[in-house]
N, C-alpha and C positions, 0 to 999 in steps of 0.2 A: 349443150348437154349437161354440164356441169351444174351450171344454175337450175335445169330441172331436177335433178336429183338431191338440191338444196334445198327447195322447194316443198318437194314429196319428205324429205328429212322433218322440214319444220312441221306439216301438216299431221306428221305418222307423232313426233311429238307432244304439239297440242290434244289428238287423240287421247294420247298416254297419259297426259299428266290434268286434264281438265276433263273426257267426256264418261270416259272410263268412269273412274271417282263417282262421278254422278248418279252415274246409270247404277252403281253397285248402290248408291247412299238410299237412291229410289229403290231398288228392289226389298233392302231390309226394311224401311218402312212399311210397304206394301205387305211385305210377312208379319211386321208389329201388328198394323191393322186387321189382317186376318187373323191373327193371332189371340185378338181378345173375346172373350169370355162375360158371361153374365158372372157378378163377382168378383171379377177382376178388380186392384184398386189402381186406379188412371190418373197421370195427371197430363191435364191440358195445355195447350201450348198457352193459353192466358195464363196460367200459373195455378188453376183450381185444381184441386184433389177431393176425388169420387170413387163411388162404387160401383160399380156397370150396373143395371139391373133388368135391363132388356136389352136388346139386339133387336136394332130397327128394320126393315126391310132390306139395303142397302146398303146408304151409304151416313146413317144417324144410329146413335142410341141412347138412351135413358141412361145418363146417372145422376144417382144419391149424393150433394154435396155437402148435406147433410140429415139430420134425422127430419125425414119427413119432406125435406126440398130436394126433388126432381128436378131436373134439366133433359133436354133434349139438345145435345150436341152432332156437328157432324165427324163421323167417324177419324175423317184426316185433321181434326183437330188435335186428334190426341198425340201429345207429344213420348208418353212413356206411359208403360205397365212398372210400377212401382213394386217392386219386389218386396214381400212382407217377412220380418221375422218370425221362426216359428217357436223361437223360445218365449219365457213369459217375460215379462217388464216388473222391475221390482218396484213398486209403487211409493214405498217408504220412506220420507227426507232423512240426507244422511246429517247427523248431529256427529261433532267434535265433542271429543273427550272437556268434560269439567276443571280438569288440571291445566291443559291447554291453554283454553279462555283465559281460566286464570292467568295465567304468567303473561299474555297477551297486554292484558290488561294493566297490570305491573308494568311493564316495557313503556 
């Protein structure tokens, strides 16, 4: 008796710490996947970054990898919805002060 309920210990166990885990890791994906949008910016589990621009029938969609090149990937490829900033990007290189350099230079 002892050893059955060692048994059902280890089994209730492995449940807990390996199928559990999974089943949760599978359902938030399955919500990523349903979650995406035309527009969306996606990257793939290859490593490419897109912009949704159709919604396939299923289980594929079109994205933009870049201007003018389409793809047609399948949907459980995609590894993340990349989150976009909505401030702007200051575009400007930044320069060090003239005095700086100088003494830089000196040294």
């Amino acid at each position: 008796m002892g050893q059955l309920i060692i048994i059902v210990a280890m089994f209730a166990l492995l449940w807990v710490l390996l199928i559990r885990p999974q089943r949760k890791r599978q359902v938030e994906q399955r919500e990523l996947h349903d979650s995406i949008e035309v527009g969306d910016e996606v990257l793939t589990a290859g490593g490419l970054f897109g912009h949704v621009r159709e919604l396939g029938d299923d289980d594929d969609l079109v994205v933009e990898i870049a201007p003018g090149t389409n793809v047609r990937i399948a949907r459980r490829s995609v590894a993340g919805v990349v989150e976009t900033d909505e401030e702007p990007v200051d575009d400007e290189p930044v320069s060090e002060p003239e005095s700086a350099a100088i003494e830089e230079n000196r040294s």
